[in-house]
Every structure is written in structure tokens, then in C-alpha cells.
N, C-alpha and C positions, 0 to 999 in steps of 0.2 A: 622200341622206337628206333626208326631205322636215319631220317630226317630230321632235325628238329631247326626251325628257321626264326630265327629271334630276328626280325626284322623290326628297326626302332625300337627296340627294349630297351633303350637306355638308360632307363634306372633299374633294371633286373641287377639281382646280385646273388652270391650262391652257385659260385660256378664251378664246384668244388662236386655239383651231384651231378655233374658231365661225367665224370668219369665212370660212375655206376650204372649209367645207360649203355650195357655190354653187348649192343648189336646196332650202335651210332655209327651210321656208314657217311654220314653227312651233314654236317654244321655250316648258319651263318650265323654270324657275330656281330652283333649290329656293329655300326662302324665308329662308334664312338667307346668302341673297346679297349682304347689306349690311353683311358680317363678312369679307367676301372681301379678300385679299391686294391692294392699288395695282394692281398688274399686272393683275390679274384684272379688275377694277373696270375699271378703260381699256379690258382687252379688251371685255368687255360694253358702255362708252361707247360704243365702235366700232362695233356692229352698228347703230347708229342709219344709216348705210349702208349695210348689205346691201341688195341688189335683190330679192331674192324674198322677205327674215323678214316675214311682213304680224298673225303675232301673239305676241306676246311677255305671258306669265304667270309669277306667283310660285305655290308648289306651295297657297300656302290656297283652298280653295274649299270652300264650305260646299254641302252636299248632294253628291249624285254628281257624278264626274269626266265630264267630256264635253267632250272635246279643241275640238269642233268648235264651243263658245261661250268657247273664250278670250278674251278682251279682245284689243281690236284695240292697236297697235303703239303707235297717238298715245297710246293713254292709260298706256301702261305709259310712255312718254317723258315725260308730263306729271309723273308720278309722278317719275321720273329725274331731272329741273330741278329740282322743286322742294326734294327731297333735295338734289341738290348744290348746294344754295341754304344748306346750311349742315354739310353732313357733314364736307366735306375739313376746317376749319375743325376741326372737334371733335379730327377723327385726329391732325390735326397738333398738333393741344393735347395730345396723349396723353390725353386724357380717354375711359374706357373709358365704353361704352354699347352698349347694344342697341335698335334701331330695326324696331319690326314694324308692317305698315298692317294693319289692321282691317280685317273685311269690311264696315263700315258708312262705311269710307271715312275715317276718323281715325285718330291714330297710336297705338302703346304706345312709348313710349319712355325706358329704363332706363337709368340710371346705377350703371355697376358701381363699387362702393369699395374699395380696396386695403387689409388693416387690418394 
């Protein structure tokens, strides 16, 4: 499998058998991948070494779908750093939130309140 495009999978879980898919040249992620289970999150960590994933996207894209200009890998990694530059931190606060990037490249980022 050389594509595989979870687009709206949001309850898919098990992302742990990315990794065995050894000729993945191309991943989306739905975009509500930053609500994902610990497990799931390391799984995705992990592809940061695959040999062949060369492009890694979340499912937003504005205008038409067109597999063949996904963002290349480093950027969706730079994206990855800089989130875990402060997520784990929140999860482990239990502090509920939701964290979505913007197509102009800024974040929306909610604050769910328990009442």
C-alpha cells in the first residue's frame, strides 16, 4: 500500500500498524488526530522513521483534494515538535482542549469546560 487516506476516520484507532505498511509513501490523518489515544500518538511519533512515508497530511485542505501536493514529511514534523512542545503537558494536566492548524498556518485552540 503505497497511499493510504483516512479521511474522517475519526474514531479509527491502531496506528501502531502504520508502521508495517513498508512501501507507505503517503499518509492523511484525519484531522482530529490530535485527540488520539497516548498509544496512537507514539504510534504516529514513530513514523517519523519509516523509509519510504515521504508525505504526511492532516485531512484540511482548502480547494480540491490532490494527493500529489501534500506537504512534504519535514513540515508536517515541524508541525509535530512544535505541538509536542506543549500538548503532553496539557493531557497530563487533564486539561481538556481542542487543537486545530489553520490553513493560514495559525492555530484554533479550545478549551473544553466541565460544568
Amino acid at each position: 500500500m503505497k497511499e493510504l487516506i483516512l479521511y474522517e476516520c475519526n474514531e479509527l484507532r491502531g496506528y501502531s500498524v502504520l508502521a508495517g505498511l513498508k512501501s507507505l509513501d503517503l499518509l492523511v490523518l484525519p484531522q482530529s488526530f490530535r485527540s488520539l489515544p497516548e498509544e496512537d500518538l507514539a504510534a504516529i511519533g514513530a513514523l517519523r522513521s519509516h523509509p519510504t512515508l515521504r508525505n504526511i497530511q492532516t485531512e484540511y485542505r482548502s480547494g480540491n483534494w490532490f494527493f500529489n501536493t501534500t506537504q512534504p514529511k519535514e513540515t508536517f514534523w515541524q508541525d509535530w515538535d512544535r505541538e509536542q512542545s506543549f500538548v503532553p503537558a496539557l493531557r497530563k494536566s487533564g486539561i481538556k482542549f481542542s487543537l486545530k492548524k489553520l490553513p493560514v498556518g495559525t492555530y484554533s485552540f479550545r478549551f473544553r469546560t466541565s460544568r
